[in-house]
C-alpha positions in Angstrom: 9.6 39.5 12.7 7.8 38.8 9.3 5.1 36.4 9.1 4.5 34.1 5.7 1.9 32.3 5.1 2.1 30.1 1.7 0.0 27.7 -0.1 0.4 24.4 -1.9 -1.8 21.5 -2.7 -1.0 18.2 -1.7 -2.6 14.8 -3.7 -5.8 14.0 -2.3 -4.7 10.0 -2.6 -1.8 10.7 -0.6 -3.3 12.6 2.4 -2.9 10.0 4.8 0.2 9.9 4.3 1.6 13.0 3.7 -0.1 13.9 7.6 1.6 10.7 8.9 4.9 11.6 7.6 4.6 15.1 9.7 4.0 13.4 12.7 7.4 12.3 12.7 9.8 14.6 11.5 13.3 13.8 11.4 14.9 15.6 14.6 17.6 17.0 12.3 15.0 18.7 9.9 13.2 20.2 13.5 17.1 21.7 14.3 17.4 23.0 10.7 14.4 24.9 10.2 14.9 26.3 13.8 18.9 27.4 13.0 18.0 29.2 10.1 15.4 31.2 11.5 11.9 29.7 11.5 9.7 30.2 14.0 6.4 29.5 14.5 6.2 27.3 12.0 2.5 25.6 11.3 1.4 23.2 8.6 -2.5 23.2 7.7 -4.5 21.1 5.5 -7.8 20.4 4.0 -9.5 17.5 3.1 -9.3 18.7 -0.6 -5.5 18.6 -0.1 -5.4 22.5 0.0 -1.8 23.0 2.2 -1.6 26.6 4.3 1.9 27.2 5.7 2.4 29.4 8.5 6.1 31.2 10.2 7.6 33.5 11.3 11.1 34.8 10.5 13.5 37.8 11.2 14.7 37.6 7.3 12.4 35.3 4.9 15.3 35.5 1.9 18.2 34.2 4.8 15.2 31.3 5.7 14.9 29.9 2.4 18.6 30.7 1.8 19.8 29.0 4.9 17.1 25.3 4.6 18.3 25.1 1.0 22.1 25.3 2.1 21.3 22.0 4.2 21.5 18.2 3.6 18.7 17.9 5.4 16.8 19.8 3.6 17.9 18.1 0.4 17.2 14.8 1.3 13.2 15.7 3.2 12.6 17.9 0.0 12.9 15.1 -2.6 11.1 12.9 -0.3 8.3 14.8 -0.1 8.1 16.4 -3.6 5.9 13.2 -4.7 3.0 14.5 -2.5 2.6 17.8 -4.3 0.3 19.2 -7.3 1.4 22.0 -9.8 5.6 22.0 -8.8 6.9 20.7 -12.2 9.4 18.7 -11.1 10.8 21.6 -8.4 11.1 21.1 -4.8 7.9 21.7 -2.6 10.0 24.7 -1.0 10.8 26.4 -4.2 6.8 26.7 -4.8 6.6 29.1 -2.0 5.4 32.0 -2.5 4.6 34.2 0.1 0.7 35.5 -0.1 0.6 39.3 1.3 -0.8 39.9 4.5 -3.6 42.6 4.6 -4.3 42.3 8.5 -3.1 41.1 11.6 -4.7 41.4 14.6 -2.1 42.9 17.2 
């Protein structure tokens, strides 16, 4: 299993709402990400907007390959492009980019 942590940076004006629209994700989205191989999955933010994301997959290429295959994916992507910094006009998950681990406990 790999794990990938990435980083973005969400508006600081739309904080509230960006962390109120992740309390209710759409069910659909939930049985997407979990079908095409993400586990673990953990969104963190700062109050500075400073995004980490957190999962854990058997094949990170097949993740990303698999979500962007989806309507779903499609439809939660554009409506939640607005709350990003720094994507020039691209999808919030086309701006990950997986930081390299260095050390993990176990």
């Amino acid at each position: 299993m790999r794990r990938v942590c990435f980083l973005l940076k969400v508006k600081a004006d739309r904080l509230d709402e960006y962390r109120a629209r992740h309390t209710e994700v759409w069910a659909e989205m939930l049985d997407a990400l979990r079908a095409t191989g993400w586990h673990n999955y953990s969104l963190f933010v700062a109050d500075d907007g400073l995004l980490v994301g957190y999962f854990e997959t058997p094949d990170l290429a097949a993740a990303l390959d698999g979500m962007a295959a989806t309507d779903v994916n499609a439809r939660w992507q554009r409506e939640m492009a607005e709350f990003f910094t720094g994507l020039d006009g691209g999808a919030p998950d086309a701006g990950i980019a997986a930081l390299t681990e260095v050390f993990h406990l176990d």
